[in-house]
C-alpha positions in Angstrom: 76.1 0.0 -44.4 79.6 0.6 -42.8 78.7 4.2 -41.7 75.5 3.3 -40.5 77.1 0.4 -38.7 79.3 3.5 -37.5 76.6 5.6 -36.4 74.7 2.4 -34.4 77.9 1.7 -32.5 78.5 5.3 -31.2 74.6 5.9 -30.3 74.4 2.3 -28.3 77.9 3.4 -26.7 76.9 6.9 -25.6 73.4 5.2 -24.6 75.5 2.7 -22.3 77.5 5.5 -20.8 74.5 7.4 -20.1 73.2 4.3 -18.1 76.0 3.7 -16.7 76.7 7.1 -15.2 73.0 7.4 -13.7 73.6 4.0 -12.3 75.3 4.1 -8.8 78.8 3.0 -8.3 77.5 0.4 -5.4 74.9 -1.3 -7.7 76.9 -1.8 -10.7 80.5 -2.8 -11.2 82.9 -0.8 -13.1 83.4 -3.6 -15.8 79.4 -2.9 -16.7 80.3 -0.6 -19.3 82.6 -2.2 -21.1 80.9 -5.2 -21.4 78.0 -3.0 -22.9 80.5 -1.3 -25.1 81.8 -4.6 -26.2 78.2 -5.7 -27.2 78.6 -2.4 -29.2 81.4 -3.2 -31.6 79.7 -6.5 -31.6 76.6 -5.0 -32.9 79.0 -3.2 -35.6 80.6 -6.1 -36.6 77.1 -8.2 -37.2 75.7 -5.8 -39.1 78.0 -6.1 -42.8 76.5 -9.9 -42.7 73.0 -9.6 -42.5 73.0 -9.0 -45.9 74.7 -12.9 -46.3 71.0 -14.0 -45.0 69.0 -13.4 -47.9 72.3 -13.4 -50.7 73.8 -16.6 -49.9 71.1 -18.7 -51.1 70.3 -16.6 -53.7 73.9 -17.3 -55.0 73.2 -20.5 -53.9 70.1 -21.5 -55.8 71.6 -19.2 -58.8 74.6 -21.6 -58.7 72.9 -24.8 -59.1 70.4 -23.4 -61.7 73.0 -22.7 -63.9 75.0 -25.9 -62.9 71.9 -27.8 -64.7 72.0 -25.5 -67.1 75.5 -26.7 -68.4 75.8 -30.5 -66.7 72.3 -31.3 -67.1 70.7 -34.0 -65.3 73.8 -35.3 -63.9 74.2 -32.0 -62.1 71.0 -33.0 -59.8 73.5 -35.3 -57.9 75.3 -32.9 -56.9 72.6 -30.9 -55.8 71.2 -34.0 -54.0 74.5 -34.5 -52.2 74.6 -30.8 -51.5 71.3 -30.9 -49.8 71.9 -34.3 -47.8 74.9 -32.4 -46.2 73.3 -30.3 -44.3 71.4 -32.0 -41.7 75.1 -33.6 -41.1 76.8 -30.1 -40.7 74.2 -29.4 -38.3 74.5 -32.4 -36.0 78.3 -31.8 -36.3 77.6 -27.9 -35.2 75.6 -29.2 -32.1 78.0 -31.7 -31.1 81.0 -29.2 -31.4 78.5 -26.7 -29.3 78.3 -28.9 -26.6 81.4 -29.6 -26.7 83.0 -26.2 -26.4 
């Protein structure tokens, strides 16, 4: 994924530059493609954790499957705490949002 990360970056980039060269030098600043070529590496950067969307709560629901597995019932507290958590780490990601 790192060299096709690799080979996204350098098309957007040349694909800004492009733009930015048939733009005129009155109707966009100079900073215009930087900024695009920022967005870029941030598109490179973005791209090794996509894969965190669909394995994270795979590992996640692996995790506590085998966490029952060896606690047993008692393990489903846990779980239950787990799971009452997040609604809280999402007000407290909005709040620190606005905040910011």
């Amino acid at each position: 994924t790192f060299c096709l990360g690799a080979e996204l970056r350098s098309l957007s980039v040349a694909l800004v530059y492009r733009t930015a060269l048939s733009l005129r030098a009155a109707s966009a600043p100079p900073s215009t493609a930087n900024l695009l070529s920022n967005d870029a590496q941030k598109l490179l950067d973005a791209l090794p954790l996509i894969h965190l969307l669909w394995a994270c709560p795979l590992m996640i629901l692996v995790a506590a499957l085998l966490l029952v597995d060896l606690a047993g019932v008692a393990a489903l507290a846990g779980i239950g705490l787990l799971l009452t958590m997040i609604p809280l780490n999402l007000l407290l990601v909005r709040r620190l949002k606005a905040a910011r």
